[in-house]
C-alpha positions as CSV (number, residue, x, y, z in Angstrom):
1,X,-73.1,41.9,78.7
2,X,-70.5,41.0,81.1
3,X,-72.6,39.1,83.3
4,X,-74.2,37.3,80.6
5,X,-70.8,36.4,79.4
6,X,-70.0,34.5,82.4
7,X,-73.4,33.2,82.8
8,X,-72.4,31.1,79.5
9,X,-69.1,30.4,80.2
10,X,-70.2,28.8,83.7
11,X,-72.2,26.8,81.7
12,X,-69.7,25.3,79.5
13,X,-69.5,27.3,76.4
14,X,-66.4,29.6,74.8
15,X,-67.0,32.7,75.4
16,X,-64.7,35.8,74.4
17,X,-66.0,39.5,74.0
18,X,-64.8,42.7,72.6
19,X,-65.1,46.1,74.2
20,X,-64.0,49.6,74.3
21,X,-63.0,50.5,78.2
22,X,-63.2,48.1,80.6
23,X,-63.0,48.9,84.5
24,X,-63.5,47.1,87.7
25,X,-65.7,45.2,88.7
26,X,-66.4,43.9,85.2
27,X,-63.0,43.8,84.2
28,X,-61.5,42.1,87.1
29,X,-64.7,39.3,87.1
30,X,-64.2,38.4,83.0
31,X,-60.5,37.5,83.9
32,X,-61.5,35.5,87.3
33,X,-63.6,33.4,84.8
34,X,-61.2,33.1,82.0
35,X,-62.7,34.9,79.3
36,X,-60.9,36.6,77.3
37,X,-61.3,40.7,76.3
38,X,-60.3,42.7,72.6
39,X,-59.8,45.8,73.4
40,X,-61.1,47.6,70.9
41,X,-63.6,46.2,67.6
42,X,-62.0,44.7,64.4
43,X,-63.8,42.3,62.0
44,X,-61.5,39.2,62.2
45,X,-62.3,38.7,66.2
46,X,-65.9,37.1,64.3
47,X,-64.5,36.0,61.0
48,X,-60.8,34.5,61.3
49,X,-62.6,31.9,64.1
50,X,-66.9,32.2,63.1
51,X,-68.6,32.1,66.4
52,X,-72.0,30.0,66.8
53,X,-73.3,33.3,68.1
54,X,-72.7,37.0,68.2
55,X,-74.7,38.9,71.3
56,X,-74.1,42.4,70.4
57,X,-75.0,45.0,72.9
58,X,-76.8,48.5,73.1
59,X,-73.8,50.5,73.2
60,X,-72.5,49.1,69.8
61,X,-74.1,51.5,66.8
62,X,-74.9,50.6,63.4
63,X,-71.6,51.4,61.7
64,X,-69.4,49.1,64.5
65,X,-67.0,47.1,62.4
66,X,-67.4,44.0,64.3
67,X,-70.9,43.9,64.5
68,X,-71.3,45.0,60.6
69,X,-68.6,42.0,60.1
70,X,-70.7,39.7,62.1
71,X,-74.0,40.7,60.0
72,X,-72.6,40.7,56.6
73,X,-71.6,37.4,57.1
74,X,-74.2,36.0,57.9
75,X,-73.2,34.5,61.9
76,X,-76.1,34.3,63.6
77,X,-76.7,37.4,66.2
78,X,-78.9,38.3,68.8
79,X,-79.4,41.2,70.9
80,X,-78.3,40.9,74.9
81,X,-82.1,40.9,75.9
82,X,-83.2,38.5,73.2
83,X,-79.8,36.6,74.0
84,X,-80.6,36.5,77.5
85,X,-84.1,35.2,77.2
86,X,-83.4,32.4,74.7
87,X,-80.4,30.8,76.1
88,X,-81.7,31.7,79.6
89,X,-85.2,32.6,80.7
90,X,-87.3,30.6,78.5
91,X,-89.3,28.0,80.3
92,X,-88.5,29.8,83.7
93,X,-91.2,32.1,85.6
94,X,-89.7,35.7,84.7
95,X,-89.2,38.1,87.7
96,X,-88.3,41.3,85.9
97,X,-87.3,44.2,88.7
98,X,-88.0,47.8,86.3
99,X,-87.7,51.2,87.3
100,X,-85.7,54.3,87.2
101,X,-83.8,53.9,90.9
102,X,-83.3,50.5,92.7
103,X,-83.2,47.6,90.2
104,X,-79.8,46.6,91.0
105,X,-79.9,46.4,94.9
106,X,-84.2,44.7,94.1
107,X,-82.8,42.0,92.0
108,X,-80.2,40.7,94.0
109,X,-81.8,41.2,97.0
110,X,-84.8,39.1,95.7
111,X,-82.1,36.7,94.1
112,X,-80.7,36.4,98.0
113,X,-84.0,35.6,99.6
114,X,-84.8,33.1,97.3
115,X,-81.9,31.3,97.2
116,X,-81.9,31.6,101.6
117,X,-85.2,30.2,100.9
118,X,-84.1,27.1,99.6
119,X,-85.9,28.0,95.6
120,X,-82.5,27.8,94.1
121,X,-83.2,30.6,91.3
122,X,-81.5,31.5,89.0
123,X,-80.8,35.3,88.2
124,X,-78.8,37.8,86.6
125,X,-78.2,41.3,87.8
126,X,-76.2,44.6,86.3
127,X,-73.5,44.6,89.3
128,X,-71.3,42.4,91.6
129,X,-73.8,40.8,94.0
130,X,-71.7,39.9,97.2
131,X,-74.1,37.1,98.2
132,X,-73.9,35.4,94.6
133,X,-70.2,36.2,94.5
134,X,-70.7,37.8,90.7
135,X,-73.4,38.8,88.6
136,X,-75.4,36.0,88.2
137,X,-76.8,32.7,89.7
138,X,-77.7,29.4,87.3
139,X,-79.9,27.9,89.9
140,X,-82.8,24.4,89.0
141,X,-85.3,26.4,90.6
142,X,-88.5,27.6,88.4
143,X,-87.2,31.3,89.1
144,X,-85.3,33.6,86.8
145,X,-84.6,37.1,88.6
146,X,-83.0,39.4,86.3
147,X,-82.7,43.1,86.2
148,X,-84.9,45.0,83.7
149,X,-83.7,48.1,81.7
150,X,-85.8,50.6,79.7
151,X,-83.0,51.3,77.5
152,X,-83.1,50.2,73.8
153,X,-82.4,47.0,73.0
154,X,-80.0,47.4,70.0
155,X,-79.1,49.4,67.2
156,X,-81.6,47.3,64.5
157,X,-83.9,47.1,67.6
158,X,-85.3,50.3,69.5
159,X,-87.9,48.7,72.2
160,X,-87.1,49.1,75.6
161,X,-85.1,45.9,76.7
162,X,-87.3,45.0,80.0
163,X,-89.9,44.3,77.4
164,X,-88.2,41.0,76.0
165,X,-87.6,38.7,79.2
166,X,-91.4,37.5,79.7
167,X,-92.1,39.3,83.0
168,X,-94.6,37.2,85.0
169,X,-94.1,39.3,87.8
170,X,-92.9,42.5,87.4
171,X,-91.3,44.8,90.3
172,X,-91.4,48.5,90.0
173,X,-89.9,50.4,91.8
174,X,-90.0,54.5,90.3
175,X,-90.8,56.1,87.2
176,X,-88.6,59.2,86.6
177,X,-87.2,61.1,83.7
178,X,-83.9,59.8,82.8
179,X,-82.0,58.1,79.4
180,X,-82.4,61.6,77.2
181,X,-80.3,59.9,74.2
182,X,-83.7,58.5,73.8
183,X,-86.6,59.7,75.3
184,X,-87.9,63.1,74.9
185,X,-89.6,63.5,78.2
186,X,-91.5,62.2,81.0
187,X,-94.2,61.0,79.3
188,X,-92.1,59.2,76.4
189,X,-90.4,57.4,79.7
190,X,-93.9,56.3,81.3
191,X,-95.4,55.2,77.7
192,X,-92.5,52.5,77.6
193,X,-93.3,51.2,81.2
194,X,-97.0,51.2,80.2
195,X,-95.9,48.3,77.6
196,X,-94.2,46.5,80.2
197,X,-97.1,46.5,82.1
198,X,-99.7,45.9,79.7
199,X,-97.7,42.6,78.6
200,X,-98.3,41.4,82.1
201,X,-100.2,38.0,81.8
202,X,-103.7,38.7,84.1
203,X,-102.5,35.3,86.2
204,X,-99.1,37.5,87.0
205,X,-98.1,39.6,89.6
206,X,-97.6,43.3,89.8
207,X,-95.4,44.8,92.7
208,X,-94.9,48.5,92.6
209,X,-93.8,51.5,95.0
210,X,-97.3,53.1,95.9
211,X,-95.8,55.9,96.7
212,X,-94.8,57.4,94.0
213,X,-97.7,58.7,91.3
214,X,-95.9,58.2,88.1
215,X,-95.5,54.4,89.2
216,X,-99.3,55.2,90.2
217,X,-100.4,56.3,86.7
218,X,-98.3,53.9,85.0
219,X,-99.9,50.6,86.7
220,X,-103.9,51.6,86.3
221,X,-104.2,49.8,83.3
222,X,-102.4,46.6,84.9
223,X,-104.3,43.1,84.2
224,X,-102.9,41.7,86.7
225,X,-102.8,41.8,90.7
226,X,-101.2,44.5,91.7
227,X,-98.9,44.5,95.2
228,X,-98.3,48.3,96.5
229,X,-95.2,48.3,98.8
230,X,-94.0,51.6,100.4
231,X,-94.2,54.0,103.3
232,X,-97.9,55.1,103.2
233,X,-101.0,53.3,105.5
234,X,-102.5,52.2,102.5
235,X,-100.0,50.3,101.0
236,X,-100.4,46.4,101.0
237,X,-96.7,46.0,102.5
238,X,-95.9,49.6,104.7
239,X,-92.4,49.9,106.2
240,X,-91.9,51.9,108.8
241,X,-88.2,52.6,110.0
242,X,-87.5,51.9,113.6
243,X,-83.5,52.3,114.2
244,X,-80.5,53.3,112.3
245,X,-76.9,52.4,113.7
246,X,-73.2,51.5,111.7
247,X,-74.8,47.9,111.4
248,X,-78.0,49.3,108.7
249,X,-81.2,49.7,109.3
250,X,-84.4,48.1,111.5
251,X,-87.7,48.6,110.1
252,X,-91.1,47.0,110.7
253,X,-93.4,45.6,108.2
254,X,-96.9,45.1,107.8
255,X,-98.9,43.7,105.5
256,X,-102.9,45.0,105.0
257,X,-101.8,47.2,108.1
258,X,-101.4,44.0,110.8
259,X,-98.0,43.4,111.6
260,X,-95.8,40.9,109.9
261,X,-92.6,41.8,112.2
262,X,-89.3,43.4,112.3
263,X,-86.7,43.3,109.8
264,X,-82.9,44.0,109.6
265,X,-80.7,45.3,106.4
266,X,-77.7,46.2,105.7
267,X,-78.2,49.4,104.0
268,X,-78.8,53.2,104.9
269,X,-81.3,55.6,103.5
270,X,-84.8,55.5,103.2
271,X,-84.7,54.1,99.5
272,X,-83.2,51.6,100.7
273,X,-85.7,50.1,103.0
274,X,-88.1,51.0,99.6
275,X,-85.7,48.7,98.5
276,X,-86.0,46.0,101.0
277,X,-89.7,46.1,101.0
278,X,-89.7,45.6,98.0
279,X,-87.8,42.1,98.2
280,X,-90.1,41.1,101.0
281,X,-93.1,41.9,99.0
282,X,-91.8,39.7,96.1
283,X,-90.3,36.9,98.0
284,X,-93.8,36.7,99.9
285,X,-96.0,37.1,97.1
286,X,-93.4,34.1,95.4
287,X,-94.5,32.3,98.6
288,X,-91.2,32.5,101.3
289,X,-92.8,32.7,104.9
290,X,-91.9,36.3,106.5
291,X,-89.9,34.8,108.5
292,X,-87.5,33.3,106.6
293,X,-87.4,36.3,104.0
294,X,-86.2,38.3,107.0
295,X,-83.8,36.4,108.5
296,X,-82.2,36.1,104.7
297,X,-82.6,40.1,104.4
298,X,-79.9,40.6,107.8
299,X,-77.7,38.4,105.7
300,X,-78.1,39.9,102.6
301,X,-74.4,42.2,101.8
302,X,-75.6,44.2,99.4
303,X,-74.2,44.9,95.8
304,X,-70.4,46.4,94.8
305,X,-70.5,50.3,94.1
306,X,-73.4,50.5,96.2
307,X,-72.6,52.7,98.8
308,X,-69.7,50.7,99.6
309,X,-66.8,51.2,101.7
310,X,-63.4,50.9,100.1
311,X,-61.1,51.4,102.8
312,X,-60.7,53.3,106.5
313,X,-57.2,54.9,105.8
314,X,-55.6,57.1,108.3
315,X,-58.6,57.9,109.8
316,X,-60.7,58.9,106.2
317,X,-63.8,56.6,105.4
318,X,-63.8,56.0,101.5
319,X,-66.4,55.1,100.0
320,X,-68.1,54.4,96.2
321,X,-71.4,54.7,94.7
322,X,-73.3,54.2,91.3
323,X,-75.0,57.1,91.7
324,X,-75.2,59.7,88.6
325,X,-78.6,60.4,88.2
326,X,-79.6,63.8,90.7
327,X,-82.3,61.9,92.7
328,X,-79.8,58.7,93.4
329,X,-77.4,61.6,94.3
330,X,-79.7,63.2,96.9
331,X,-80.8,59.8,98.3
332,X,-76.9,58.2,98.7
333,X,-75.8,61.5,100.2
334,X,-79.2,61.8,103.2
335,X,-78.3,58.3,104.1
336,X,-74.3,58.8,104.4
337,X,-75.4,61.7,106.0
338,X,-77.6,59.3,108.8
339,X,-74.8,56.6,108.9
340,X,-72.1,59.3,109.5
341,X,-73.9,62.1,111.5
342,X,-71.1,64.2,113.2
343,X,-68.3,63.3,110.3
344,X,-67.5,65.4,107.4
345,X,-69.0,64.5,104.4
346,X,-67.2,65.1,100.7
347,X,-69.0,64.5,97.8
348,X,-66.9,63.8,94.4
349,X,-69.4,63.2,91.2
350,X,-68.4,62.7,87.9
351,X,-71.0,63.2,85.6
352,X,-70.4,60.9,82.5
353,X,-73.8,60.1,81.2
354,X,-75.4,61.1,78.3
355,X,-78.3,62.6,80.1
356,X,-76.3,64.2,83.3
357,X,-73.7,65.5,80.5
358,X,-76.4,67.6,79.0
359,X,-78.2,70.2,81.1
360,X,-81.5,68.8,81.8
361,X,-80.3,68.3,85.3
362,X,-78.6,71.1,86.1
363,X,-80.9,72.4,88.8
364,X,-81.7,69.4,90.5
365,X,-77.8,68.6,90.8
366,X,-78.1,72.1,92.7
367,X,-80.2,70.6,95.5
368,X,-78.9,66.7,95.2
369,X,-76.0,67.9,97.7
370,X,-77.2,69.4,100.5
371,X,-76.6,66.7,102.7
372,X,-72.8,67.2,101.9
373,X,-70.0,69.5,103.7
374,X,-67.4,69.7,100.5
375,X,-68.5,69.0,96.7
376,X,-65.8,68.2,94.2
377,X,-67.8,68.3,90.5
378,X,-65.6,66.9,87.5
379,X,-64.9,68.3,84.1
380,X,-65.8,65.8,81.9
381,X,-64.5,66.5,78.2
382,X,-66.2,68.5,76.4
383,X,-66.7,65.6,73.3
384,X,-70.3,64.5,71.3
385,X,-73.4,63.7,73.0
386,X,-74.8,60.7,71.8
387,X,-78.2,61.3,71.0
388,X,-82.1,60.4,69.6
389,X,-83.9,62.7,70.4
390,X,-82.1,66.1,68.6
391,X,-79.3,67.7,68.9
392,X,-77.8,68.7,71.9
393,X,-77.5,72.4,72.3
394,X,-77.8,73.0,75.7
395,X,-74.5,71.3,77.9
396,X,-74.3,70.5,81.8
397,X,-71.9,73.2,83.7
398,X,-69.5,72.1,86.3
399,X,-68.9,75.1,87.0
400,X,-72.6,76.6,87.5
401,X,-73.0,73.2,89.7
402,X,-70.5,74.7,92.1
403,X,-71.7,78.4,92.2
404,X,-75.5,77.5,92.7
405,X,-73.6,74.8,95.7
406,X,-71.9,77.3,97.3
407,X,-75.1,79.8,97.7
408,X,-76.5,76.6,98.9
409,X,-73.9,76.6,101.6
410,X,-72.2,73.6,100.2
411,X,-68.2,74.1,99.9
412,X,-67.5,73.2,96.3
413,X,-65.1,73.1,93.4
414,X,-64.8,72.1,90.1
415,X,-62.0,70.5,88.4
416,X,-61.2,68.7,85.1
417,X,-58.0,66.1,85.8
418,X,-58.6,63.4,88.0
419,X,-54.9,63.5,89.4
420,X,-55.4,66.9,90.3
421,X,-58.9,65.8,92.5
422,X,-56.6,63.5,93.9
423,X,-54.5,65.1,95.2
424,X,-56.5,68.0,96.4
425,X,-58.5,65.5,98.3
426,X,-55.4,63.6,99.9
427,X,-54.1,67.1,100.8
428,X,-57.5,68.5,102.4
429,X,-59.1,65.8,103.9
430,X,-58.7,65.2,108.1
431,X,-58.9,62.4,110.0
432,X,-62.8,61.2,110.7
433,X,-63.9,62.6,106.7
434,X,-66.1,60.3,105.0
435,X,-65.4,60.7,101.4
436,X,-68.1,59.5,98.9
437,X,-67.4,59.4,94.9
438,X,-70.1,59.3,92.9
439,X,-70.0,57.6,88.8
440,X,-71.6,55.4,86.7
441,X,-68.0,54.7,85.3
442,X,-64.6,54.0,86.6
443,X,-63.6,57.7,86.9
444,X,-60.0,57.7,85.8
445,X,-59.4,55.0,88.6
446,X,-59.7,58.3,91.4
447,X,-61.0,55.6,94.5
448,X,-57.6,53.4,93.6
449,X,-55.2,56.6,93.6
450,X,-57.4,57.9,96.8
451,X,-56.5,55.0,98.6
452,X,-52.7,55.1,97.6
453,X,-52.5,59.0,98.5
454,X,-54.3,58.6,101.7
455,X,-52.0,55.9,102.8
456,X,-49.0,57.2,101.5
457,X,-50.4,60.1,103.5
458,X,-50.5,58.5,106.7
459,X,-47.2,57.2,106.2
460,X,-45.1,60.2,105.5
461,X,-47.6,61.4,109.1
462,X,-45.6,58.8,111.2
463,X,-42.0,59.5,110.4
């Protein structure tokens, strides 16, 4: 919503919002652009000045009094996908990047390439993408990147909201169980990427990680070509990971098994050479050369929250990640683990989502850390689920989380008040820790107060 806020406003229209809680980066990037934030919904921000348009988003519910204001009076409304596609996308070629892991880091990655490339695309992505200095790009090229959720779309429309931006070619990279406000299971998750791929045109393009058989059953029905990228010897496009050093990763690719060359990226882990792949694959099948989709890739910075490194203070490497469901948890914590092999790792996860808040999960959290020395597991309150699919009964347990850890042979604690992780952490850590925190949120502001106390730290260490 954010992004598509400034999207508009860049292209000369007034553009205010309204919104619960706002954090960084989101927060920080609406006031660099000058559009204003309500905090909080009331029905005069739509009636005392009628807007052309209301976008309402999926997080607003049927009984919002802003939105109910907006509808009752008849102001014309759209949904953020529908928004999105008619004020944006129409008339470009749609390159919609899907899937459980990744879509983030894809998208702008793609939008990097192509814009090194000299296509001038246009793109929108749900993060701060370094290279395009925000969230989005308005570009005169024929390409619009953007980011493609299977969330629903709004509350008076339930369809997944990668289905409404006119994919022409569609990335995918994983299918896995996730969103359980609204799908029951597995299968209810693969069912909505089926639709997304059956509403492929047959003259578009399919790219999808090979090597992972949900993605495998979800593409057989595909119309279309269909581009496998991934690790295995029978993938069209096959990685394989040369060198990791402080700078990212080398990896070589091939293509139909003959060798296309080496590539560089500034990222860890072996998702995120999935990752890259998968931007080679699309800006190649989009028509960039190899070599000048490489030499963009060694450029590409990467995305904010994305394993990135807030400070080195007094010696302790801090660092902060989007990662909240179990498998982007394992993934972020193997590759800190490779970037920072002989350095003490600390893991500090807040789990705030509707699915990791319930206990679905809590077994897989059990094994998500192993590649961590010290766990820290928040309390989140213990307030109402939101929920689709039934009532939720069964609740995620901190405190379980740090038992099965421990047996594990992970050092772990859980704790409810983020001043109190603080300052445990500021107190415990040594010189030489790397210390990763983990949300999907802003997490009480705990990397800003981390930073204070670590320096503060270090300073009261010199007198």
């Amino acid at each position: 919503m954010g992004t598509l806020a400034g999207l508009l406003k860049s292209r000369g229209h007034d553009v205010t919002g309204s919104d619960g809680t706002l954090y960084p980066p989101m927060s920080t990037a609406l006031a660099d652009w000058g559009i204003p934030v309500f905090r909080g919904f009331a029905a005069d921000h739509v009636t005392v000045r009628a807007p052309d348009l209301v976008v309402i988003g999926n997080v607003v519910r049927a009984d919002n009094e802003e939105a109910r204001a907006a509808i009752d009076s008849e102001i014309p409304y759209r949904s953020f996908s529908d928004a999105l596609y008619e004020l944006a996308i129409e008339g470009k070629h749609s390159v919609v990047v899907s899937g459980t892991h990744g879509k983030t880091t894809v998208t702008s990655a793609i939008a990097a390439l192509l814009t090194e490339a000299g296509r001038d695309p246009s793109a929108l992505v749900g993060g701060f993408v370094h290279d395009l200095e925000g969230g989005f790009r308005d570009g005169a090229g024929p390409h619009f990147i953007v980011e493609g959720d299977e969330y629903d779309t709004a509350f008076f429309d339930k369809t997944p909201k990668f289905l409404h931006y006119g994919a022409r070619t569609l990335v995918l990279t994983s299918v896995e169980f996730d969103h359980a406000d609204i799908y029951r299971d597995l299968d209810h998750v693969k069912e909505a990427f089926r639709q997304l791929v059956a509403g492929l045109p047959s003259t578009g393009h399919l790219i999808a990680f090979g090597d992972d058989p949900n993605v495998v059953a979800v593409i057989a029905q595909a119309r279309c070509p269909v581009v496998r990228y991934g690790f295995a010897e029978d993938s069209e496009f096959q990685a394989e990971v040369l060198e990791i050093d402080k700078g990212g990763t080398r990896f070589l690719l091939r293509r139909n098994r003959a060798s296309l060359g080496e590539a560089q990226v500034r990222l860890f882990g072996r998702h995120n050479v999935a990752n890259a792949t998968a931007a080679l694959a699309t800006a190649i099948v989009l028509g960039v050369p190899f070599e000048e989709a490489a030499r963009a890739l060694g450029r590409f910075r990467g995305v904010r929250r994305r394993q990135e490194v807030r400070g080195i203070v007094g010696g302790v490497t801090l660092i902060d990640d989007f990662a909240h469901h179990p498998t982007a948890v394992r993934e972020t914590l193997t590759a800190l683990r490779a970037r920072y092999p002989d350095q003490r790792l600390w893991a500090v996860f807040e789990p705030r989502t509707n699915t990791s808040r319930r206990r679905v999960f809590q077994s897989a959290y059990a094994e998500a850390f192993d590649s961590a020395d010290r766990a820290v597991i928040a309390i989140v309150p213990d307030t109402p689920i939101y929920s689709a699919t039934g009532v939720v009964e069964e609740r995620f347990s901190a405190t379980e989380l740090t038992k099965s850890l421990e047996a594990r042979g992970v050092s772990a604690c859980a704790m409810a008040d983020v001043g109190g992780i603080a300052d445990r952490l500021v107190g415990e850590v040594a010189d030489g820790d790397v210390v990763v925190v983990m949300s999907n949120g802003g997490f009480g502001g705990l990397c800003e107060k981390l930073l204070e106390g670590f320096a503060r730290k270090t300073s009261e260490g010199a007198k």
